[in-house]
VEXMARZA-528233 format. One record per residue (C-alpha): residue in one letter; x, y, z. Coordinates in steps of 0.2 Angstrom, whole numbers, padded with zeros to 4 digits, always signed. Layout:
% residues N
aXYZ;...
END
This chain:
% residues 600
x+0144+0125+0022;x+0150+0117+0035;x+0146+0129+0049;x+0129+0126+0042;x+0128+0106+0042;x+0138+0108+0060;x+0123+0118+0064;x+0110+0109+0059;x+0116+0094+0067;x+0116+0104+0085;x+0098+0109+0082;x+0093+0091+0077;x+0100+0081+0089;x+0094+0088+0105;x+0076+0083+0103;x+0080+0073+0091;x+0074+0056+0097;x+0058+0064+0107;x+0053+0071+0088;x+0056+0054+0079;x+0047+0046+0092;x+0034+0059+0089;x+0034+0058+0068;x+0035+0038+0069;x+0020+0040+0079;x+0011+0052+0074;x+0011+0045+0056;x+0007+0026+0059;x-0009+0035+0069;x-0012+0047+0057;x-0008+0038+0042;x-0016+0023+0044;x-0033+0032+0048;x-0032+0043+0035;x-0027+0028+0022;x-0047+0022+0029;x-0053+0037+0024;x-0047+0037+0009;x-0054+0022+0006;x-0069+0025+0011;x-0072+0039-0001;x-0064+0027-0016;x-0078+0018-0012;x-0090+0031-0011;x-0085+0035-0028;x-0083+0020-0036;x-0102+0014-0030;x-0107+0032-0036;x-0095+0029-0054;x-0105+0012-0055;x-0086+0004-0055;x-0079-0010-0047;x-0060-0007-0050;x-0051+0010-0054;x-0040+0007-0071;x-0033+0018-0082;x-0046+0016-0095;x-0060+0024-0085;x-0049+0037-0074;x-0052+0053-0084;x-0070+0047-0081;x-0070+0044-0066;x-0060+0059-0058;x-0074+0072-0068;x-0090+0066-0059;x-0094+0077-0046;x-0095+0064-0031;x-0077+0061-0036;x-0071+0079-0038;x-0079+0081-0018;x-0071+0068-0014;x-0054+0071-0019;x-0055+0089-0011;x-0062+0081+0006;x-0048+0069+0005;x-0033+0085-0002;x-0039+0092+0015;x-0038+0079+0026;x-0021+0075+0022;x-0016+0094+0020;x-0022+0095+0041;x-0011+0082+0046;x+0002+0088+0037;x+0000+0105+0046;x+0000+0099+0063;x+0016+0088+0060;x+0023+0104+0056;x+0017+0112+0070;x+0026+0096+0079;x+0043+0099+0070;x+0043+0117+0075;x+0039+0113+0092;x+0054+0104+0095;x+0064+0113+0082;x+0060+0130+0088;x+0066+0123+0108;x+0081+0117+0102;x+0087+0133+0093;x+0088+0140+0111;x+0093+0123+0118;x+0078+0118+0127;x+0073+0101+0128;x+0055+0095+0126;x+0046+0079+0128;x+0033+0069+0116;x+0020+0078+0126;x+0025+0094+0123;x+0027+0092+0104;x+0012+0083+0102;x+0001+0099+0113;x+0012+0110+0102;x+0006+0104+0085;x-0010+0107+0091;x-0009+0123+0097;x+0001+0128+0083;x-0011+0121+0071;x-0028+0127+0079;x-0021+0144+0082;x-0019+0144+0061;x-0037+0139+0059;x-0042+0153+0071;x-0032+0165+0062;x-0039+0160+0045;x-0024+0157+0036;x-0031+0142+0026;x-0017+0146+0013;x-0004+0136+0024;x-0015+0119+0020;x-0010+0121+0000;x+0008+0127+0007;x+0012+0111+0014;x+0007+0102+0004;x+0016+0111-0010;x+0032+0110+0001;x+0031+0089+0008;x+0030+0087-0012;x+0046+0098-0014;x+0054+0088+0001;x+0049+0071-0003;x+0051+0070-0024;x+0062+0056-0025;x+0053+0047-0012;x+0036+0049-0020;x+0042+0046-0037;x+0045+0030-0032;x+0029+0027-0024;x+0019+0031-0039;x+0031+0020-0049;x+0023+0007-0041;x+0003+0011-0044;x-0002+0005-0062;x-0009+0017-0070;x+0000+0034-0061;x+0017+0022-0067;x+0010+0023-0086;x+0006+0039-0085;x+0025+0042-0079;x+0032+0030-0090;x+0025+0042-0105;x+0028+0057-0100;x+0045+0052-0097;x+0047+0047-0115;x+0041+0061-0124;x+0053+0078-0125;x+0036+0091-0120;x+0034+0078-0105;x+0051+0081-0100;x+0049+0099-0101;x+0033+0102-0092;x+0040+0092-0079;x+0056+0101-0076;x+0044+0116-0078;x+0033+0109-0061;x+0049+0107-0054;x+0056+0125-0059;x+0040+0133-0051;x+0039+0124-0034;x+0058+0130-0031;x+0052+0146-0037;x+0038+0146-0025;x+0048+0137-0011;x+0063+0152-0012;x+0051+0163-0007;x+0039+0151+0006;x+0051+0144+0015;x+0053+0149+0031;x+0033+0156+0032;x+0029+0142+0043;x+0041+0149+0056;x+0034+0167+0053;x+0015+0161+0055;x+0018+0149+0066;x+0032+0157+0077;x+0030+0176+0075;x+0009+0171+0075;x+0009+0184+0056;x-0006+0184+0044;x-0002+0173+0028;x+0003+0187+0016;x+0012+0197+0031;x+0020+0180+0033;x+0026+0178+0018;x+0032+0198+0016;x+0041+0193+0031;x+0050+0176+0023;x+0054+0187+0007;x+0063+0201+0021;x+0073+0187+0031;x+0079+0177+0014;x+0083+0193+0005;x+0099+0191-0003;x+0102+0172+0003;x+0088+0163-0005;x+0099+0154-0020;x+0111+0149-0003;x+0097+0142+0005;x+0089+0133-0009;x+0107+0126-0013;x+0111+0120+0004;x+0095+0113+0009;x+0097+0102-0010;x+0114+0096-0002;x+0102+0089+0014;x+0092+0079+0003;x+0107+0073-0009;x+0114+0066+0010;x+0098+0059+0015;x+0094+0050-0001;x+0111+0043-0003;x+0111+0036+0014;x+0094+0027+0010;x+0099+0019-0006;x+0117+0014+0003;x+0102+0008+0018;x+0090-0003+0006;x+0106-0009-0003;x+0111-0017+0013;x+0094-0024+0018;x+0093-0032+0001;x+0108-0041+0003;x+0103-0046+0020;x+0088-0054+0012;x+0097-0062+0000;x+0108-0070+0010;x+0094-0075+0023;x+0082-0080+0006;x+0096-0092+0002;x+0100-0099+0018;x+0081-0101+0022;x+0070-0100+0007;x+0067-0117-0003;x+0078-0115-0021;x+0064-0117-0033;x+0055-0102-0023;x+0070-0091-0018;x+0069-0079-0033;x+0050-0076-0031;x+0051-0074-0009;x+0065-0061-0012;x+0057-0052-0027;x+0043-0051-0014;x+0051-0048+0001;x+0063-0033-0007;x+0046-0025-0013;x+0040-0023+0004;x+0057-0018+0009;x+0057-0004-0002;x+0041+0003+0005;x+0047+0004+0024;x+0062+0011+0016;x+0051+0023+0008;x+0043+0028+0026;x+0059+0028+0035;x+0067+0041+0021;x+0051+0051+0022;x+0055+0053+0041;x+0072+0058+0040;x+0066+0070+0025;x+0056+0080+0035;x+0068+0079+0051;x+0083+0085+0040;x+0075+0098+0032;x+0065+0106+0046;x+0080+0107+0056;x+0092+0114+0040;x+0077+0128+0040;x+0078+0132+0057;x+0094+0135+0055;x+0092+0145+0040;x+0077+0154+0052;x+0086+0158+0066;x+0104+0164+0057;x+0094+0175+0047;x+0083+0183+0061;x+0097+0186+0069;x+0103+0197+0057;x+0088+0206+0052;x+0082+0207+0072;x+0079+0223+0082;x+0069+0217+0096;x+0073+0204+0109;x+0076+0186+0106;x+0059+0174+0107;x+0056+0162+0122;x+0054+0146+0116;x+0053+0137+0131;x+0038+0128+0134;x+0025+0135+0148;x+0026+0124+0164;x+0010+0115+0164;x+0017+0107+0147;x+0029+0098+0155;x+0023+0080+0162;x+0029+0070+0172;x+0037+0055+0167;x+0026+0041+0171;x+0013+0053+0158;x+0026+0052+0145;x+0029+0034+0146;x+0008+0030+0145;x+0007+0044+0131;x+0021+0036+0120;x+0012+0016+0123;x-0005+0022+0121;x+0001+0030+0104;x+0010+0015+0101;x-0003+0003+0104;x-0016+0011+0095;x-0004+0013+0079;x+0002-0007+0080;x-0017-0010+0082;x-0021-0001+0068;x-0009-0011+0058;x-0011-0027+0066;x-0028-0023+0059;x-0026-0019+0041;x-0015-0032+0039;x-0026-0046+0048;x-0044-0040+0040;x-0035-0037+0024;x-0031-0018+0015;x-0048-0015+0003;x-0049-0023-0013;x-0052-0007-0020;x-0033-0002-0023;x-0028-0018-0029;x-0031-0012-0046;x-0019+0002-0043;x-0005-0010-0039;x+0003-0024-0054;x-0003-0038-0058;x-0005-0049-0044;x-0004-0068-0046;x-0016-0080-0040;x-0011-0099-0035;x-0022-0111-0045;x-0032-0123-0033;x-0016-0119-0020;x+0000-0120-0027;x-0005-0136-0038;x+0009-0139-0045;x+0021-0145-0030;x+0005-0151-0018;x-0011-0161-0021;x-0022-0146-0026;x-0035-0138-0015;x-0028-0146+0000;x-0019-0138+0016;x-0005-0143+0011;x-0008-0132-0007;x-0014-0118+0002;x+0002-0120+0015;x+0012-0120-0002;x+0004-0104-0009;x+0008-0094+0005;x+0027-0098+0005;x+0028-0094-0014;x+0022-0077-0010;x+0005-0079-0020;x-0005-0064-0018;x-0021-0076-0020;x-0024-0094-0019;x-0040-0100-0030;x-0050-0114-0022;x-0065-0122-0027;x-0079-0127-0016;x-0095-0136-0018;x-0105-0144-0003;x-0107-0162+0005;x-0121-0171+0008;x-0124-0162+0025;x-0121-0146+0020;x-0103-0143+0022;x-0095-0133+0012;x-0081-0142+0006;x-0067-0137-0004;x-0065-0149-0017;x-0062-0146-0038;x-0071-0163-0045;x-0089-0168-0043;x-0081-0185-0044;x-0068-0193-0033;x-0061-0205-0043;x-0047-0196-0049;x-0042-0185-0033;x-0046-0198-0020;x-0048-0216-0030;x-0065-0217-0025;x-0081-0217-0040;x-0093-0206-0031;x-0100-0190-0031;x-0094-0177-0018;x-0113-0172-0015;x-0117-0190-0010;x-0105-0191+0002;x-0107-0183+0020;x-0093-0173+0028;x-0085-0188+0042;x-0087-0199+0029;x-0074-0187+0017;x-0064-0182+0031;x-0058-0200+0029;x-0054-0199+0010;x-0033-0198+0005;x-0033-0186-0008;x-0012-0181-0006;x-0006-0200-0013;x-0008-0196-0031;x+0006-0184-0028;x+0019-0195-0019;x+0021-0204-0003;x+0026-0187+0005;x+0007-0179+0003;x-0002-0197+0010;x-0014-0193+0022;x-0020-0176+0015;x-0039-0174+0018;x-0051-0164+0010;x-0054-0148+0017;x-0070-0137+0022;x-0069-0121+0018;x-0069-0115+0036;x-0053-0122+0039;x-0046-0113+0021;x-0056-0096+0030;x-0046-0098+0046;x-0029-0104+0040;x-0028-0089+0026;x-0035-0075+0037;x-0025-0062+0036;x-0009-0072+0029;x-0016-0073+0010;x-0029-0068+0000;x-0043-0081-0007;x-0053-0085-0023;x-0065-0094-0020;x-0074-0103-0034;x-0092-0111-0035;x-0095-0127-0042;x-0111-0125-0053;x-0122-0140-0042;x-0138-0133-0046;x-0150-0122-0044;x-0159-0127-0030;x-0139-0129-0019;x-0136-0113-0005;x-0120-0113-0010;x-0118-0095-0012;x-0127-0092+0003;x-0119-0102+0013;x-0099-0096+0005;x-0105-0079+0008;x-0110-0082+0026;x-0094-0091+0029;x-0084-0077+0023;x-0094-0063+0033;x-0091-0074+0049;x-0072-0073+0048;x-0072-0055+0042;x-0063-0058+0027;x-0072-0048+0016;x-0059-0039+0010;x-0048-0053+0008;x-0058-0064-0002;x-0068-0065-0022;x-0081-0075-0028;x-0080-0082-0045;x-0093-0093-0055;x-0097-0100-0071;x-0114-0097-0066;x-0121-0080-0066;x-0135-0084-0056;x-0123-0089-0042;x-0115-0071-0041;x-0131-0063-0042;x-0135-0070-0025;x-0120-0069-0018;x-0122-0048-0021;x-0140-0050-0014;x-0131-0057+0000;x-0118-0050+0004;x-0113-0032-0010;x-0099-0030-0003;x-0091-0045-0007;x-0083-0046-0024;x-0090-0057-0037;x-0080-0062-0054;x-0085-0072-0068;x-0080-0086-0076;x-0078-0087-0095;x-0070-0099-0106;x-0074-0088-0121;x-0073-0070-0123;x-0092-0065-0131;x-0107-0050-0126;x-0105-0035-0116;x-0103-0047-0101;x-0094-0034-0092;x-0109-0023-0090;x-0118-0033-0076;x-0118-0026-0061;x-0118-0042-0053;x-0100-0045-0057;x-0083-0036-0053;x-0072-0043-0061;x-0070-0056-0077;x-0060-0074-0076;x-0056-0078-0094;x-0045-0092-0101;x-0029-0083-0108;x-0031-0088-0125;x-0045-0075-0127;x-0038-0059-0119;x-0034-0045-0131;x-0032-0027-0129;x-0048-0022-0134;x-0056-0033-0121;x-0044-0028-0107;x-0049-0010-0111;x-0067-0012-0111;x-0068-0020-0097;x-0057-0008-0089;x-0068+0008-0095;x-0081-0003-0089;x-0073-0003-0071;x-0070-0021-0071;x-0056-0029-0069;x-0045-0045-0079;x-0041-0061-0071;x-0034-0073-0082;x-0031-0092-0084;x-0020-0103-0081;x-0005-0096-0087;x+0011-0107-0082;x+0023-0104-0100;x+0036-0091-0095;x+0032-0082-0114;x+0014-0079-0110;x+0016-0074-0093;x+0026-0060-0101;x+0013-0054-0114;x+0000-0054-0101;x+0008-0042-0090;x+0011-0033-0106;x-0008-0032-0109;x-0011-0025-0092;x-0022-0038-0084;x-0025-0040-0066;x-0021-0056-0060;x-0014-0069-0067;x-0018-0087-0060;x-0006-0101-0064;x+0000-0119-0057;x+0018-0113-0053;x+0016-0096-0043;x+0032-0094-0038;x+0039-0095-0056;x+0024-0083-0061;x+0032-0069-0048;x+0050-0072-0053;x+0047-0071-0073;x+0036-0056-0069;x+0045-0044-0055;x+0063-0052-0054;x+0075-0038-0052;x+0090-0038-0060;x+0100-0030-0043;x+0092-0043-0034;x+0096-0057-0045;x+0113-0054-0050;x+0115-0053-0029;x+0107-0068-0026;x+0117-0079-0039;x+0133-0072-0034;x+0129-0079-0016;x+0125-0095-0022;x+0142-0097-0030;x+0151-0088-0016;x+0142-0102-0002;x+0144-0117-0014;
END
């Protein structure tokens, strides 16, 4: 054992740094394009299902219709590709270290290449399902903690976990893939190495692991239990480091909520670093395993893996190879995170709370300072209502009448934009908030974009009003698309905002819970007072492929039971309690109160 681990170490660290570099890199490229074609075919197949949001009432219908099936298969082999040529990568660098050669980015990157394109010219399409199979094998832990976190894969989860024949099949998946993976593991370096057919490959692992598989199988389960260890001792220390930057930083009533928040994205860059040092770990354990084993079965001279000359670069080529990879990938992400990820996943995810007219409880609602508010209390959404001036503005106001947000008895519609720009809507709510002004709804676009999601309410003000035009022009103009609903108590409204713009999505308003008014294509989602919401709503909206927003929940009891009957978003007064209530952990907690006692 520990010539092996001593062995594995000398393979790794030599390239070790060009490889991460490479994997770091190759995955933020890779992935996040792949994460949009994902999503594009979701959509594909959601426009083609005639549903709006994916739930676990309407996924077994959704996943038979042909368009779906397609696309799952288009989307199996994307992902199966990329994974092949990070192999190819991995052995690259892997198979120049075992003969202590070093290689740059460049020459990893034209190896996974070669390596992959000379497996498609060869034909041996079976490696696609073979690595899949095996990053499954490699990366359990770390993808049983990403499904956890998708709705209706976590209640799936949850039951087969409960039952005994659940238990069972799942140790039985688990059984096979080792089963499979005793014999498959080292084919990669045959195929990819020794340039073997797929079944000549695979004769060829059986030969070299003949009488050492269970050895193999044992020591590369000790790599894992090292990595995974090191990465739960790694996120314990970040989430203490949060906690104690939460409590030096963080406002007290808002603490709970901004660290529950901030240790759940944590967890997923946890998540992608372990899945690099996954892969590192155990492609250089196999090499090792690879290269003792042919050495004892090998009759003919050792391999050259040094790369050809014209692979090697020089430096300046390196240095623009790594930035361009590097720029394109923060790009990418700068992107996503600036446009907003699609609406479609949200579904997926749990219940996400939406601030009601900002966070309205600590700041005069539907003002900046609301807005501002909503943001530092981690809201997923913030819910505004908007309604237009006597010019045309679009303004984001909640009462036709001033009187009580501003003191003033008129109409909004009456009044032009300068003339509300000089309203004080922020003394009702102390001294602190005077000066507060009403704000358009472009300056709502432009302060959220790409900082929080918006729900963005029309004011029924007639028929004849462009309203809906003009909010769906508004949103179009700032590319928020993505990042942004439209809600009504006016059907009418949201029908025009579809002819509009369809990609935008549209939820309606209801304050009582009667008809099949989830069948409308017209709308995406319902927006229900609490009260109404039952299980048999929730699930025939869901197999209807709508979703469930719900208002305005604020007691801690029915926060609970709403979560309970799987809604989607929950809108409330007080979104920072909503979050703590809802997805406090107690880890977190307990580390969080013991620092407030300790810095008293």
């Amino acid at each position: 054992m520990n010539r092996f681990i001593k062995e594995t170490n000398e393979v790794m660290k030599l390239n070790l740094r060009q490889l991460a570099v490479f994997v770091l890199l190759y995955r933020l490229v890779a992935g996040t394009l792949y994460i949009r074609l994902v999503n594009q075919l979701l959509r594909l197949s959601l426009r083609a299902a005639g549903y709006s949001y994916l739930t676990m009432s309407n996924m077994g219908a959704f996943i038979c219709r042909p368009v779906t099936v397609v696309s799952v298969l288009l989307a199996l082999a994307a992902g199966m590709a990329l994974m092949l040529v990070e192999i190819g990568g991995l052995l690259t660098a892997y198979q120049a270290s075992a003969y202590l050669r070093r290689v740059d980015l460049v020459a990893i990157l034209k190896g996974a290449l070669e390596k992959a394109g000379d497996e498609w010219r060869k034909g041996n399409w079976r490696l696609l399902p073979l690595s899949l199979a095996t990053y499954l094998m490699m990366n359990s832990y770390l993808l049983f903690r990403i499904l956890s976190r998708i709705k209706p894969l976590n209640f799936v989860m949850y039951e087969l976990l409960r039952s005994s024949g659940g238990r069972l099949g799942l140790v039985a998946v688990s059984v096979i893939l080792v089963v499979v993976g005793m014999s498959t593991m080292l084919v990669f370096f045959t195929c990819m190495v020794e340039q073997k057919s797929f079944q000549d490959g695979l004769r060829r692992s059986v030969e070299l692991l003949k009488r050492q598989r269970l050895r193999a199988v044992g020591l590369l389960l000790f790599i894992n239990v090292l990595v995974v260890a090191f990465l739960l001792l790694l996120y314990l220390v970040i989430v203490v480091v949060s906690a104690v930057v939460v409590y030096l930083f963080a406002a007290p009533y808002a603490s709970m909520a901004v660290l529950a928040a901030v240790c759940s994205r944590l967890e997923l860059v946890t998540l992608f670093i372990g899945g690099i040092l996954v892969v590192l770990a155990d492609f250089g354990a196999l090499t090792v395993i690879y290269y003792q084993a042919e050495m004892k079965n090998r009759r003919s001279a050792p391999w050259d893996f040094t790369p050809p000359y014209e692979m090697h670069f020089k430096r300046k080529w390196l240095l623009a190879l790594t930035g361009a990879m590097a720029g394109v990938s923060l790009l990418l992400m700068f992107d996503m995170a600036y446009n907003g990820a699609s609406p479609d996943w949200s579904a997926l995810g749990q219940t996400e709370i939406t601030a009601h007219r900002g966070s309205s409880k600590l700041a005069p609602e539907n003002t900046m300072a609301a807005v501002e508010r909503a943001i530092d209390e981690m809201a997923d959404y913030c819910e505004i209502d908007v309604q237009t001036s006597a010019d045309g503005i679009v303004m984001v106001c909640h009462d036709q009448n001033l009187k009580r947000v501003a003191g003033v008895d008129r109409r909004l519609g009456t009044m032009t934009y300068t003339q509300l720009k000089e309203l004080d809507v922020g003394s009702c709510m102390g001294s602190r908030f005077a000066g507060e002004r009403i704000p358009s709804l472009e300056e709502v676009l432009a302060a959220c974009k790409g900082r929080i999601k918006l729900n963005i309410e029309l004011k029924n003000i007639g028929n004849k009003s462009s309203l809906p035009e003009q909010t769906a022009a508004l949103v179009k103009k700032y590319g928020m698309e993505d990042q942004c609903v439209i809600t009504s108590v006016k059907l009418g409204y949201l029908e025009r905002v579809k002819r509009m713009n369809p990609n935008l999505r549209t939820g309606y308003i209801l304050a009582a819970a009667y008809g099949k008014y989830y069948e409308n294509e017209a709308i995406d989602f319902i927006s229900i007072r609490s009260s109404f919401v039952n299980k048999p709503l929730v699930e025939a909206a869901h197999e209807n492929g709508k979703a469930v927003h719900v208002w305005t929940v604020n007691s801690k009891t029915e926060l609970e039971q709403m979560k309970l009957l799987g809604v989607d978003n929950i809108i409330t007064d007080d979104p920072a309690r909503a979050r703590e209530i809802l997805y406090r952990e107690k880890a977190t907690e307990g580390i969080l109160e013991y620092l407030r006692m300790m810095l008293r």
